[in-house]
Backbone bond lengths (Angstrom), bond angles and torsions (degrees), N, CA, C in turn:
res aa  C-N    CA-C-N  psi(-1)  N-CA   C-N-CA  omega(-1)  CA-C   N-CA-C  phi
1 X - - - 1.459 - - 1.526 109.17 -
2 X 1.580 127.68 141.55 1.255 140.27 -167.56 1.127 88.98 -120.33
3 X 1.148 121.63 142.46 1.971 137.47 170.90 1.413 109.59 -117.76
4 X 1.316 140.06 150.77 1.394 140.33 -165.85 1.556 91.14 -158.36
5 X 1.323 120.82 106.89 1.536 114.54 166.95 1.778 91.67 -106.09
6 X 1.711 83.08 156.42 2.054 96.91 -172.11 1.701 86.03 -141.38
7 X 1.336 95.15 -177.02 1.714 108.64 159.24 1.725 108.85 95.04
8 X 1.215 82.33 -26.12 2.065 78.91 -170.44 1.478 107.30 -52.32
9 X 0.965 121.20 176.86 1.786 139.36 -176.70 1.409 119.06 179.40
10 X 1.305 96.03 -172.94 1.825 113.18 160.41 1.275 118.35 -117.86
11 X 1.610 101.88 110.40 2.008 116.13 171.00 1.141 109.57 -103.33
12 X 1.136 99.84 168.33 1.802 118.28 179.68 1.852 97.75 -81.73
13 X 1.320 139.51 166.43 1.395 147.92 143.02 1.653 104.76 -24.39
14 X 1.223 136.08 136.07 1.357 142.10 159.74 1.670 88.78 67.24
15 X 0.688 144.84 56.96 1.676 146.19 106.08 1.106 136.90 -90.28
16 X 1.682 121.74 -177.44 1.366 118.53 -166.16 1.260 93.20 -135.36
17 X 1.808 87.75 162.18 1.811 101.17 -178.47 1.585 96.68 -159.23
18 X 1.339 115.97 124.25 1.355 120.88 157.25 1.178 152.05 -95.14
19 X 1.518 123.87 97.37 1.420 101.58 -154.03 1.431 92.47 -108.02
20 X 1.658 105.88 -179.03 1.307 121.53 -142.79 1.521 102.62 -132.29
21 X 1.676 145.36 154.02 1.106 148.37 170.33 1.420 114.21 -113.00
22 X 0.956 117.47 84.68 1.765 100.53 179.88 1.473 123.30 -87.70
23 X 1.332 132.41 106.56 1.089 117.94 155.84 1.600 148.43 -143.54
24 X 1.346 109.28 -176.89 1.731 112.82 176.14 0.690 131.62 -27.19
25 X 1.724 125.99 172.92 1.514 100.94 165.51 1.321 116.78 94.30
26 X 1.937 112.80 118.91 1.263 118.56 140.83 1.257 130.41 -54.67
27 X 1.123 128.03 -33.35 1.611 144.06 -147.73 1.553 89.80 -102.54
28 X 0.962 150.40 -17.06 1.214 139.54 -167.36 1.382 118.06 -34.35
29 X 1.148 105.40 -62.18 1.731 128.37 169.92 1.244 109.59 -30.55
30 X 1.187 138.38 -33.01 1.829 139.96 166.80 0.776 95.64 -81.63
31 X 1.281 156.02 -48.09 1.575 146.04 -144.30 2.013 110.40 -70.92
32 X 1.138 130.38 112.47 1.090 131.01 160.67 1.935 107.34 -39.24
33 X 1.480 116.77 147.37 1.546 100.28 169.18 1.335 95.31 -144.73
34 X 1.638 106.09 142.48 1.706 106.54 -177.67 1.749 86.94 -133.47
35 X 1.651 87.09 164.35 1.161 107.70 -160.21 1.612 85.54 -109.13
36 X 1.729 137.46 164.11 1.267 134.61 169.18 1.537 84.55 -154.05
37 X 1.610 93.77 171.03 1.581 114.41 179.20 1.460 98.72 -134.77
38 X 1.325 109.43 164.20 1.592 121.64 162.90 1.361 101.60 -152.66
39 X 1.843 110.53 128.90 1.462 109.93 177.42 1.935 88.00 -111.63
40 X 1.149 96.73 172.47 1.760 109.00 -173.77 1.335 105.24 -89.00
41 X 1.548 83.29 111.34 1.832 102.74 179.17 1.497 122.09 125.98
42 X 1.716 85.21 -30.35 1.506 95.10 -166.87 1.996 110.68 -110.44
43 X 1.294 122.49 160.75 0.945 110.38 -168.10 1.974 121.97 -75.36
44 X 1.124 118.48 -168.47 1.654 103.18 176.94 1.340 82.26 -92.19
45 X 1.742 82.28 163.49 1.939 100.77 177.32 1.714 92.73 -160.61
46 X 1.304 103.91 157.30 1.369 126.64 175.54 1.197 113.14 -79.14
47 X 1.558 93.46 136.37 1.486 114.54 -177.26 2.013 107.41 -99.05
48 X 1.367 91.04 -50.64 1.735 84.57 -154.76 1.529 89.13 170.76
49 X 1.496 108.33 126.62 1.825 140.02 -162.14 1.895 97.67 -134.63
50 X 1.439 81.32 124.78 1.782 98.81 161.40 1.477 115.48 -126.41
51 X 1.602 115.36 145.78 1.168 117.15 157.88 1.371 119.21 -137.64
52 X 1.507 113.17 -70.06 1.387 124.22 159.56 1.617 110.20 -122.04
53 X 1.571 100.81 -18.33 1.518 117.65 158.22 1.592 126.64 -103.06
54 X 0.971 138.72 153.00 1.292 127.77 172.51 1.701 110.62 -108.51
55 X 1.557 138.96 156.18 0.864 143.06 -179.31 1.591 115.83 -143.38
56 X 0.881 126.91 151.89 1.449 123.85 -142.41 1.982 99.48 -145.63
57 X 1.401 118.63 144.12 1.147 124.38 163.17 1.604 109.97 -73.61
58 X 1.677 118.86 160.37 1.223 111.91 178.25 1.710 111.73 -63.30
59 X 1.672 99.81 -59.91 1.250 97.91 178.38 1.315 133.53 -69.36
60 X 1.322 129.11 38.35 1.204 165.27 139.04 1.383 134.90 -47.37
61 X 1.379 94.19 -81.79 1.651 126.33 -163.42 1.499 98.69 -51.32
62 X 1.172 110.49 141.14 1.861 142.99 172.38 1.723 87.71 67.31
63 X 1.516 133.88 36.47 1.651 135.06 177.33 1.617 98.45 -127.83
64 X 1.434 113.10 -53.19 1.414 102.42 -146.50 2.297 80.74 -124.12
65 X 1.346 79.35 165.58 1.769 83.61 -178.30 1.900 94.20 -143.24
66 X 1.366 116.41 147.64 1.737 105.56 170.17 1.014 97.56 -144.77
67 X 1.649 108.07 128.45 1.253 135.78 163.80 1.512 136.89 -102.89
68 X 1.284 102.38 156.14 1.796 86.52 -171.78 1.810 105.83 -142.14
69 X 1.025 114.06 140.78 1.638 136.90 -172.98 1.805 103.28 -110.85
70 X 1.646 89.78 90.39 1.922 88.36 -167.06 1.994 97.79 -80.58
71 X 1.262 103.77 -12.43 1.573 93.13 169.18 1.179 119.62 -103.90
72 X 1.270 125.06 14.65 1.229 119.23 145.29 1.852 129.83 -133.13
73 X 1.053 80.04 21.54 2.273 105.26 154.60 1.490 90.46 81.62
74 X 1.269 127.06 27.90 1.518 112.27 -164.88 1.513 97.58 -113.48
75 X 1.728 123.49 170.88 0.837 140.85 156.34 1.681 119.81 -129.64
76 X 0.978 140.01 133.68 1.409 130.49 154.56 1.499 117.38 -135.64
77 X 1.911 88.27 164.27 1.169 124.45 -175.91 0.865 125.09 -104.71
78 X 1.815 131.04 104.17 1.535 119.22 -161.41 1.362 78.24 -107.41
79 X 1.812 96.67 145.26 1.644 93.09 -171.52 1.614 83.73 -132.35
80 X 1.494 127.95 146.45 1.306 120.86 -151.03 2.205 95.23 -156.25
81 X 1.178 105.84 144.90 1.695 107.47 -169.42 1.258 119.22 35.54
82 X 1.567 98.03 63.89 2.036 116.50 -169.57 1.924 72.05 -76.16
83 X 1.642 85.61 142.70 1.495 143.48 157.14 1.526 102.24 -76.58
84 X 1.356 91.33 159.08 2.218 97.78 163.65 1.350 100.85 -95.68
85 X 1.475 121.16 -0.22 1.612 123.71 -155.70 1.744 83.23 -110.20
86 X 1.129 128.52 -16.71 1.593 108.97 169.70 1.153 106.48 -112.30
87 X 1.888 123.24 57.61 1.310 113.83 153.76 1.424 103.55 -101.26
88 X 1.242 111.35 145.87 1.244 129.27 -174.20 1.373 131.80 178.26
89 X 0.972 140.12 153.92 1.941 135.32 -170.48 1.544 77.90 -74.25
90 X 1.703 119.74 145.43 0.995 137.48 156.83 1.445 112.92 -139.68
91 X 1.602 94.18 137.95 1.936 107.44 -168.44 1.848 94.25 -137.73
92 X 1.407 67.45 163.54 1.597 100.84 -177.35 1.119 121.60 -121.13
93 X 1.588 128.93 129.90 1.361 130.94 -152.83 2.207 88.66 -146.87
94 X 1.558 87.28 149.72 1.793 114.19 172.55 1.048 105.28 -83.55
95 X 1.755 135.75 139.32 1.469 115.52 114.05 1.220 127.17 -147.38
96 X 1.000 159.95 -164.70 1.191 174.81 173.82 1.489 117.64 -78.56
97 X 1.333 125.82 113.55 1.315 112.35 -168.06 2.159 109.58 140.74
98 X 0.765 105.08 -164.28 2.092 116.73 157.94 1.085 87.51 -107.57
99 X 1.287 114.77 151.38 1.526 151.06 124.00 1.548 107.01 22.58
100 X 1.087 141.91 103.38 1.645 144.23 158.87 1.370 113.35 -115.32
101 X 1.543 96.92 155.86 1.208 111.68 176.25 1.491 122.06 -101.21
102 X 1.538 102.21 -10.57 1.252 110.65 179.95 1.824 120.17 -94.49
103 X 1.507 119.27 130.14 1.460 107.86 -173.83 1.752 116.36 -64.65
104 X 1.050 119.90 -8.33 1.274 117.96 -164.31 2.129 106.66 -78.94
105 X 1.800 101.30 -4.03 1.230 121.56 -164.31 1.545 97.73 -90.72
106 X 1.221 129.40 -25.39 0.823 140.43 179.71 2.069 146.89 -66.97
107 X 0.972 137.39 70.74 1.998 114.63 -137.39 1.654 90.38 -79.10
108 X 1.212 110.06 -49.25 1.780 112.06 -171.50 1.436 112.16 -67.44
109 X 1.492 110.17 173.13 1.384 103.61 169.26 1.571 88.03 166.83
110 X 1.430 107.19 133.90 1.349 142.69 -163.90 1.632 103.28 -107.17
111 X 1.176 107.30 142.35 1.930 113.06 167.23 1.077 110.97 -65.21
112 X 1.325 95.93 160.03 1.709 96.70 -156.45 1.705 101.44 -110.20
113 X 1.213 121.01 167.63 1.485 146.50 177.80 1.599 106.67 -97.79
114 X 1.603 99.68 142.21 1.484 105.22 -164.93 2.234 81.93 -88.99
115 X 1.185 117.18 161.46 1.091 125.64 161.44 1.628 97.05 -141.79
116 X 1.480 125.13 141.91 1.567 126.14 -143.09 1.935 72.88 -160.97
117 X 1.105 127.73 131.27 1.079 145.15 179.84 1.731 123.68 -141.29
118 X 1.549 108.57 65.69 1.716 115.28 176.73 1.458 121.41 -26.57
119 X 1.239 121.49 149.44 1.726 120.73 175.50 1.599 87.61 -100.61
């Protein structure tokens, strides 16, 4: 499986940005997909995992929503009342399994998208 995250940018505070997962693969459709962030300095951390369930970070919930298009290999991330505190490269990784929060759950993993969030 190949992962392709897109969409990142630069918003103002309380805007939105959607980024997108595209990938390979027949099998996609089994594959659990989580979303992670990395800001500079700090380590990666989980954002928000879909499979047939979705699972969500705390500092997340009622902000960001993830969706997925199993016929057309995609996943997205509607990310909604961006913070300056969730700028960060955010990637998208496959795996096998439900929904985790942990990266080690993960085998694939796609380059990541800058997300840049102005005060």
């Amino acid at each position: 499986v190949q992962l392709q995250a897109s969409g990142g940018g630069l918003v103002q505070a309380g805007g939105s940005l959607r980024l997108s997962c595209a990938a390979s693969g027949r099998t996609f459709g089994t594959y659990a997909v989580g979303w992670f962030r990395q800001a500079p300095g700090k380590e990666r951390e989980f954002v928000a995992a879909s499979s047939g369930s979705t699972k969500y970070a705390e500092f997340v919930k009622g902000r960001f929503s993830i969706s997925r298009d199993n016929a057309k290999n995609t996943v997205n991330l509607q990310m909604n009342s961006l913070k300056p505190e969730d700028t960060a490269v955010y990637y998208c990784a496959a795996g096998r399994g439900p929904p985790s929060s942990f990266s080690r759950s993960y085998e694939y993993w796609g380059r990541g998208t800058q997300v840049t969030v102005s005060s």
